[in-house]
N, C-alpha and C positions, 0 to 999 in steps of 0.2 A: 898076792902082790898086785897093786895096781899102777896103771904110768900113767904122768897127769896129763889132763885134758886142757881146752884150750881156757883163758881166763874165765868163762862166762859160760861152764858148764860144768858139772862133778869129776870128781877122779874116774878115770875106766876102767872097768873091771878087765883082770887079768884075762879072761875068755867069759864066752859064750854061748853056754851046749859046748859040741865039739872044737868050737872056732875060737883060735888063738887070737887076742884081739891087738893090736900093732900101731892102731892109732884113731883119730878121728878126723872123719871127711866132710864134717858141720851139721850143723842142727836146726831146727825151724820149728812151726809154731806148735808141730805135734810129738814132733819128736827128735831124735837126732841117729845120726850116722856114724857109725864105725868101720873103717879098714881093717878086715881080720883075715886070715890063713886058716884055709881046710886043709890038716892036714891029711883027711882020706884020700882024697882029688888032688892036692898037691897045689891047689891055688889060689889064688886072693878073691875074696868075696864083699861085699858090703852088707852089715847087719843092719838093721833100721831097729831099733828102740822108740818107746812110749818114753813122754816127758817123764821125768820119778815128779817134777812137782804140778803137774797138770790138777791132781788133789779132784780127781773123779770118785763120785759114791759108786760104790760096790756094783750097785745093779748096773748105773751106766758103764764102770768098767768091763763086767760081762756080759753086755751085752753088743759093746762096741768089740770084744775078744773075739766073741761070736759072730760078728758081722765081718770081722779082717781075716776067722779062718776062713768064712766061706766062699769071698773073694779071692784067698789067696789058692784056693782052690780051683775055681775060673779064672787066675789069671796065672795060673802056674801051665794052664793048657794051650796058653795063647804064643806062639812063634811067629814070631815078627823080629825081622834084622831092626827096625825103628823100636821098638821096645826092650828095655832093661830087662831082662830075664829073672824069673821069681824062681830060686831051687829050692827052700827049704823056710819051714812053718817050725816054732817050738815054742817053749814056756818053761822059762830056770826062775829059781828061787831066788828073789832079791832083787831081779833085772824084770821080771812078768814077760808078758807074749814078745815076740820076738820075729821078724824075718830077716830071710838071707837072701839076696837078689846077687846077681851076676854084678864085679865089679867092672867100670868102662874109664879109661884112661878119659881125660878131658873138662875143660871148662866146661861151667855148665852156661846157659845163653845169658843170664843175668849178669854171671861173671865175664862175658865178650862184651855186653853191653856198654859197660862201662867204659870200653872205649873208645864207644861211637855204635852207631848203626850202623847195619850190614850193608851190603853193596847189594844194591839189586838183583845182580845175578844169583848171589849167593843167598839174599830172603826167597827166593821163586825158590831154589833145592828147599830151602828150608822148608816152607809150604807143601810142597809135595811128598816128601819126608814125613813131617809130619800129620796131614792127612791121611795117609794111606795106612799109616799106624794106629791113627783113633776112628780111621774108618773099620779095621779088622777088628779090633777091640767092640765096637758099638753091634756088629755085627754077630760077634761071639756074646752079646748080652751085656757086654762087662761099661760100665761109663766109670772114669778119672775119678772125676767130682776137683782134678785140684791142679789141673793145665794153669801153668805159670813158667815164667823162663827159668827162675831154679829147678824147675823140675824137669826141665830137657838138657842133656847131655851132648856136648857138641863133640863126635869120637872123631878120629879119623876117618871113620869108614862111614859118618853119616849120623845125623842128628836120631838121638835115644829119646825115648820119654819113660821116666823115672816113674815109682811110686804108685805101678799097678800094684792091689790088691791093700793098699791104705786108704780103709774108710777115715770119714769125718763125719762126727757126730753131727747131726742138722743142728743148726746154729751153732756152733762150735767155733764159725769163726769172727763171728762178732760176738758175744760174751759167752762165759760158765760161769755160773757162781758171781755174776756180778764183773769181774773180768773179762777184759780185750786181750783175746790171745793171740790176734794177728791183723794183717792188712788186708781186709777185702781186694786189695784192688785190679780180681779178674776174674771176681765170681759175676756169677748172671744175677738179673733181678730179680727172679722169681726164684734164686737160692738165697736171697737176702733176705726176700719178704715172706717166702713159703718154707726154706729149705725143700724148694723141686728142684731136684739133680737127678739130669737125665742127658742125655744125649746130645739136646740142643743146649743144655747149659754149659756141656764141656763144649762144644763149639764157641760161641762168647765166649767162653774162658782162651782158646784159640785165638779169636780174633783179637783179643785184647792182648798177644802176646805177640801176635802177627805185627800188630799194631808198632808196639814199641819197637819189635826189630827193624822195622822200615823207618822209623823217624828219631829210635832212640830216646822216647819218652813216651810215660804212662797214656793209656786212652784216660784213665782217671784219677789225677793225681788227688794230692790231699794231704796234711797233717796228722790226721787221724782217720782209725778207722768209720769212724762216723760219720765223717764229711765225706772220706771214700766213696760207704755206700749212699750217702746220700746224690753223690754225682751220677752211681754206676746206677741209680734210679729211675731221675730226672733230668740229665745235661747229656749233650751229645757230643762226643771229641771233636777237635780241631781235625781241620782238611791238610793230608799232609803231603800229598800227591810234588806239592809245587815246590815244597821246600828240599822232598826228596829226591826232586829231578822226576820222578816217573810218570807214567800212563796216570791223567785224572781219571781213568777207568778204577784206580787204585781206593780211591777213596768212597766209592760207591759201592765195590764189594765189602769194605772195611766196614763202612755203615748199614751194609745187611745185614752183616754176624754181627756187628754188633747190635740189630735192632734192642728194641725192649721187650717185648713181644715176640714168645718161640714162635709161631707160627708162620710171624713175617724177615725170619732169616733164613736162609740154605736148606734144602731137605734135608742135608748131610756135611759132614763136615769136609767130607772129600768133594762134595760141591764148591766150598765156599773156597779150599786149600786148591782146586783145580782153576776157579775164576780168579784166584789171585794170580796167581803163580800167571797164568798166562799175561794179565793185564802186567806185570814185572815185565815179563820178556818180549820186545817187539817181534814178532817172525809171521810170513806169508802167511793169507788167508787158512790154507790148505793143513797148516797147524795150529790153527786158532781157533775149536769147533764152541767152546763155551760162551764168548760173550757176546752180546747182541749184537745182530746184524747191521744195528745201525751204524757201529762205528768201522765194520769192516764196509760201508757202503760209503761212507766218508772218505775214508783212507781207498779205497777201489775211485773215486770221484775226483780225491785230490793226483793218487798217479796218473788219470787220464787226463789230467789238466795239463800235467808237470809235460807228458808225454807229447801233447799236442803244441805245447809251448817250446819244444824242442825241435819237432819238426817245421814251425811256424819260423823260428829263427834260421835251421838251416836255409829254408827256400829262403829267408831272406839275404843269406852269404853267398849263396848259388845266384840268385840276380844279381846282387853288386859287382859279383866275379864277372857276370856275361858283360853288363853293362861297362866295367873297366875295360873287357879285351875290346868290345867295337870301339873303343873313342880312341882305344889306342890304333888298333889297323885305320880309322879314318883319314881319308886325306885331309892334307892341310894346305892353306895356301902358303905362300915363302917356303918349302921347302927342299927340300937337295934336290937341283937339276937333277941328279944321275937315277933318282929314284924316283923322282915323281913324275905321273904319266903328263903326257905332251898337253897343250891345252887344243884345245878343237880349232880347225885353220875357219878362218875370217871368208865369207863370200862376200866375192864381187857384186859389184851394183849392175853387172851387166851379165853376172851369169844366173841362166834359168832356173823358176821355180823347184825344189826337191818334187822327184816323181816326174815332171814335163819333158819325157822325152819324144823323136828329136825337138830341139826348142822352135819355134815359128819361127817363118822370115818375115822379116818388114812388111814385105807384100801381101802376105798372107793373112796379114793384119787388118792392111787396109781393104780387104775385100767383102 
């Protein structure tokens, strides 16, 4: 018995291997996703299935079979709270290879997307989140090949990334058989042109996701996969620092990861997810150790400005304060007998010089 599936995919099968299957959690260019019950474990899982009309020859099918057991096998060893957990590998009759990944309540970031871009505070977790994820990953050996916001998981407890141990056949995502079976639009160049998938391409793939969380649109839009890759080639995104209110430091890390050339973005992706993440979040020098000194010597340049222009205004409150109280104690002429001092007595025309004492007599004059 099977329960139908959504308009734009087959019926599902009643189970898969041991997993009772309950429903479907959508599908994309390789394959699609089912909600099913273990019942050994007693829990909800997610199966990921091969397209049935993908309409791969034989050898490319086993040899892509063989390339997702042996991934799923390095990526079954990978423990990361940021990563979707891979429990279980099999192959039934009717359905072909099959995995079981750990199910995670949550929108995934394409489905947030949709209704706007993140709040800066929250793209900086994001970044850090996800870098630390596909930094553990790149370090156990293991590269994505297919960072995209449907492929991160926004949980409660912090952003997942989905769809370790699902290879993709090189070129696979711009044609088979003549066929577009999807939108390029967060592969690297050198996956477009070479199929090189490697580390620094899941980074571009990153930053191109980074990208849209921050401004809420593609770094390379497009019609078609064609024009896609033609952009993610040759064209360079729009600056989106100003539209999104943040640090223009934003846009210069966004255009390393994404350069065109592996060698001139980030060493790592947790380089590139560390300089963003910071350039998001304004905070003191002394938290700020990744990005170039120049701009914390600007911002150190501009507070001694602000500072000396502070103490420059008080002196100037402090003398108009002095200068008000003397004009007010000063005397004044016309004012109240009873308070104002006496004026100084008037000398005579006949009394002696100040200092001449006793004064001469007449005679003493004439002598």
């Amino acid at each position: 018995m099977s329960a139908p599936d959504d308009a734009s995919g087959p019926p599902l099968p009643a189970g898969v291997g041991r997993y009772r299957v309950l429903g479907s959690l959508g599908h994309g260019s390789m394959g699609r996703v089912l909600r099913a019950r273990d019942p050994n474990l007693d829990r909800d899982v997610a199966v990921k299935l091969l397209r049935e009309d993908l309409k791969l020859g034989q050898a490319d099918r086993d040899s892509l079979y063989a390339r997702m057991r042996q991934e799923a096998r390095a990526s079954a060893r990978l423990s990361h709270p940021n990563i979707v957990g891979l429990y279980d590998i099999g192959e039934e009759p009717g359905v072909g290879l099959y995995l079981v990944f750990e199910y995670v309540e949550g929108p995934t970031l394409e489905q947030e997307l949709e209704q706007g871009p993140l709040p800066p505070p929250r793209a900086a977790e994001l970044c850090r989140e996800l870098g630390s994820a596909l930094g553990a990953a790149h370090r156990a050996g293991i590269v994505h090949r297919d960072i995209k916001p449907a492929n991160v998981i926004l949980a409660a407890a912090g952003a997942k990334i989905a769809d370790f141990g699902i290879a993709r056949l090189p070129g696979s995502t711009l044609t088979q058989d003549g066929r577009v079976l999807g939108t390029p639009a967060y592969s690297a160049p050198e996956a477009i042109e070479t199929g090189e998938l490697g580390p620094a391409a899941d980074q571009f793939s990153l930053a191109a996701t980074l990208y849209e969380a921050i401004s809420g649109r593609r770094a390379f839009p497009g019609d078609d996969a064609v024009t896609v890759a033609r952009n993610i080639t040759s064209t360079t995104p729009e600056p989106v620092a100003i539209r999104a209110g943040v640090d223009p430091e934003v846009d210069q890390v966004l255009a390393r990861g994404l350069a065109k050339t592996p060698s001139d973005r980030f060493a790592s992706a947790v380089e590139l997810t560390d300089a963003l993440a910071e350039a998001l979040t304004p905070a003191p020098r002394a938290q700020m150790p990744t990005l170039p000194d120049v701009r914390h010597r600007a911002a150190r340049d501009a507070r001694a400005i602000r500072r000396d222009l502070t103490v420059l205004g008080l002196g100037m409150v402090l003398g108009a304060s002095l200068t008000a109280s003397v004009v007010l104690l000063w005397p004044r002429s016309g004012g109240d007998p009873a308070t104002s001092p006496a004026p100084p007595a008037r000398r005579r025309a006949d009394a002696p010089e100040p200092g001449v004492y006793p004064p001469a007599a007449a005679g003493d004059a004439q002598r």
